[in-house]
C-alpha positions as CSV (number, residue, x, y, z in Angstrom):
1,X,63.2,53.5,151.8
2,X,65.8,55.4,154.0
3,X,68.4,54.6,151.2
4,X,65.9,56.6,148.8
5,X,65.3,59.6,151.7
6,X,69.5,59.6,152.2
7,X,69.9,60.2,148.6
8,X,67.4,62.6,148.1
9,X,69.0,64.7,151.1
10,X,72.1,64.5,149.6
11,X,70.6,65.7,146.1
12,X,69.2,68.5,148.0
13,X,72.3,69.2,149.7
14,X,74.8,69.0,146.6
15,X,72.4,70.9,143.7
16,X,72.8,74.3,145.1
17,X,76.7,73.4,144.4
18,X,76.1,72.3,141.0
19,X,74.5,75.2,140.1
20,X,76.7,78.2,141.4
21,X,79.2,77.1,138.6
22,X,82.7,79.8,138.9
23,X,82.2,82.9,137.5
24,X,84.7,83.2,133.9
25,X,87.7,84.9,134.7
26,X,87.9,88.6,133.3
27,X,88.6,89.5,129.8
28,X,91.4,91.2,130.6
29,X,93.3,88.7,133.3
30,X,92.7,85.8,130.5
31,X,94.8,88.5,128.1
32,X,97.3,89.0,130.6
33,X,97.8,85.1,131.7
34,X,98.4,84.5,127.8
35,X,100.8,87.7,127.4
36,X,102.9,86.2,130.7
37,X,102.9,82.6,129.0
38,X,103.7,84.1,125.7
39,X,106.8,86.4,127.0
40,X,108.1,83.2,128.8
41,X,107.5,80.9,126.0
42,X,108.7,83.0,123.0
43,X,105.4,82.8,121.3
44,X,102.7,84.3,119.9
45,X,99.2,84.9,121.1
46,X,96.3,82.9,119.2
47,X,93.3,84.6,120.8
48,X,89.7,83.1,120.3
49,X,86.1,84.7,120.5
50,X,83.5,82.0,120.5
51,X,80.3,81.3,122.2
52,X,78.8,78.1,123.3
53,X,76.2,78.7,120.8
54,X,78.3,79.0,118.1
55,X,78.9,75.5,116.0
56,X,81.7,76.7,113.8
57,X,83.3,77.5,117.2
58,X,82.9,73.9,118.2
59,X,84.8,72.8,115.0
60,X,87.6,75.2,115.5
61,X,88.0,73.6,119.1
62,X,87.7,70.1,117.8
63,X,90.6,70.9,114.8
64,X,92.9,72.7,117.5
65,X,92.6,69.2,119.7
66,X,93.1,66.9,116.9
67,X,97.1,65.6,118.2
68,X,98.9,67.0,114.7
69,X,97.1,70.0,115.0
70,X,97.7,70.6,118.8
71,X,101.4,70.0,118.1
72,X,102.0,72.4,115.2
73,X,99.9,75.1,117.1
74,X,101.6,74.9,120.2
75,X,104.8,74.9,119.1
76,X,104.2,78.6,118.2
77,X,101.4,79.6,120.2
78,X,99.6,80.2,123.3
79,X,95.6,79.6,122.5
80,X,93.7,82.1,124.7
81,X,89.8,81.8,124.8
82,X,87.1,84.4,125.4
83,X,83.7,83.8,125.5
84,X,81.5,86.7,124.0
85,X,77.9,87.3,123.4
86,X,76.5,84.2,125.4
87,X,73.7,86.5,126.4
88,X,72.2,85.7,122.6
89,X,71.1,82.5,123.7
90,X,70.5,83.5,127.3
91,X,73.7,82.4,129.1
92,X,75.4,85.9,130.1
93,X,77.4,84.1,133.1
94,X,79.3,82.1,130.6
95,X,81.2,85.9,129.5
96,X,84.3,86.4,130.0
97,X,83.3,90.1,131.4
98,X,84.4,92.7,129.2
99,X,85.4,90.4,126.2
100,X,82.8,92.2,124.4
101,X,84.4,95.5,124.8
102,X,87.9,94.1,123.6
103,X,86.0,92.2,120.5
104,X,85.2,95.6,119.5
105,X,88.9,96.8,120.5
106,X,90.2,94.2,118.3
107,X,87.9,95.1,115.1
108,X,85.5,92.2,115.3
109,X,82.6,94.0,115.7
110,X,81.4,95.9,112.1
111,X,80.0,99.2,112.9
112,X,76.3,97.9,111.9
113,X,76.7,95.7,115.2
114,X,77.6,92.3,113.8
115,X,79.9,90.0,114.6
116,X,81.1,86.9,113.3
117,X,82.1,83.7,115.5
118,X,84.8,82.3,116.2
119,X,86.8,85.4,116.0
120,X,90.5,85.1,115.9
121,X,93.4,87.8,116.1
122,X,97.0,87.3,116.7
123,X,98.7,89.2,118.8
124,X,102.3,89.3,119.6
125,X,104.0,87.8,123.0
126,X,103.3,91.9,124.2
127,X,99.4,91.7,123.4
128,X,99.8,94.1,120.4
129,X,97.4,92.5,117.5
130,X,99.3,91.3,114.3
131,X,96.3,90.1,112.3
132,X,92.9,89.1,112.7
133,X,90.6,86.9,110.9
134,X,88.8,89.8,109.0
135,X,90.0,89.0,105.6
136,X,90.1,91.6,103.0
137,X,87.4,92.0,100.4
138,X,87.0,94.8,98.4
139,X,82.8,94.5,98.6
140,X,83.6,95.6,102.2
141,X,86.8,97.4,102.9
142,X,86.4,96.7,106.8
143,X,87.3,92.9,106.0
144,X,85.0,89.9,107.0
145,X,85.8,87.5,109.2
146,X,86.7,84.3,107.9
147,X,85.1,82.1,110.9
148,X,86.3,78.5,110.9
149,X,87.8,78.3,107.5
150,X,86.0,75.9,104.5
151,X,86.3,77.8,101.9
152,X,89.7,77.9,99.7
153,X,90.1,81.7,100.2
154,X,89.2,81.7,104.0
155,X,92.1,78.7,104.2
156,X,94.7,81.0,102.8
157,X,94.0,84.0,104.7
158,X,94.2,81.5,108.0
159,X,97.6,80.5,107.0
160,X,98.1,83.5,106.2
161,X,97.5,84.8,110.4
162,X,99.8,81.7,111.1
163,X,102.5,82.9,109.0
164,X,102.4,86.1,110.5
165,X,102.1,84.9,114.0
166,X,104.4,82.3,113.5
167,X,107.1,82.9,110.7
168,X,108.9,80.1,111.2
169,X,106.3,78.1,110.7
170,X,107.6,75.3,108.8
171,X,106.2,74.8,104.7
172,X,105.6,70.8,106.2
173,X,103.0,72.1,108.8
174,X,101.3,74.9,106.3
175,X,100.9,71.8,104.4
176,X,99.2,69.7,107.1
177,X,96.7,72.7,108.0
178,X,95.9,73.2,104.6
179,X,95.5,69.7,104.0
180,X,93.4,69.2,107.4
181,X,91.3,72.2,107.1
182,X,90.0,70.9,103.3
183,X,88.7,67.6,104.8
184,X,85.3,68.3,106.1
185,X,85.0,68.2,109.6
């Protein structure tokens, strides 16, 4: 019985520590530690806007930790994450506070409000953006974000971002993306 009544005390004790999980870092420092990693490194930025809600955010994550892919990605960049929008499902303390605001600055917020997840824009080693993933279309001049890319056309315009971010990106890893990103995940 007292090994039940020490546990329970400890429970008590420990929960309220459990709970107060750290606040996410600012928008802006996360840009900042990635532009001071991307100076030193002679790289570009790969900056991601998810949400914990977001599945296709979850299968960009899984690709980018797959070993091959990890390799060829951090050869020419440093990944930056930025959580956004997490009050949609009723977790505002998992923002990154003021990611929203530089979603917008970044053009992945349409003018009618929407916003497509994951959101990804390369920026150079300075923070100036390169490219995003709104891709083209001429139903919608503003672009469309490609998401996690499936489709044929949302698989070019990705390699397309990594050949801008990354122009020495070798015609041996443009094959293993391509090749990667048309298995299902």
């Amino acid at each position: 019985m007292h090994k039940i009544l020490r546990y329970l005390i400890v429970i008590l004790l420990i929960s309220p520590l459990l709970l107060a999980a750290p606040k996410p870092p600012k928008a802006d420092q996360v840009l900042a530690d990635a532009k001071a990693k991307a100076i030193e490194q002679h790289k570009s930025i790969f900056l991601i806007f998810g949400a914990s809600w977001c599945p296709e955010c979850h299968t960009l994550d899984s690709f980018l930790e797959e070993p091959e892919m990890r390799a060829i990605f951090e050869k020419y960049f440093v990944i930056a994450h930025l959580s956004a929008y997490e009050e949609l499902a009723g977790h505002a303390n998992l923002n990154n506070p003021g990611s929203d605001k530089l979603m917008i600055k970044f053009g992945g917020v349409a003018a009618t409000g929407e916003a497509g997840f994951p959101y990804l824009v390369i920026l150079d080693e300075s923070g100036s953006p390169r490219i995003t993933s709104n891709r083209p279309v001429k139903e919608k001049p503003a672009g469309e974000s490609i998401g996690f890319p499936t489709q044929p056309e949302e698989i070019a315009w990705f390699l397309t971002m990594l050949k801008t971010g990354a122009p020495s990106l070798t015609a041996a890893e443009e094959l293993a993306i391509k090749l990667r990103l048309r298995r299902k995940m």
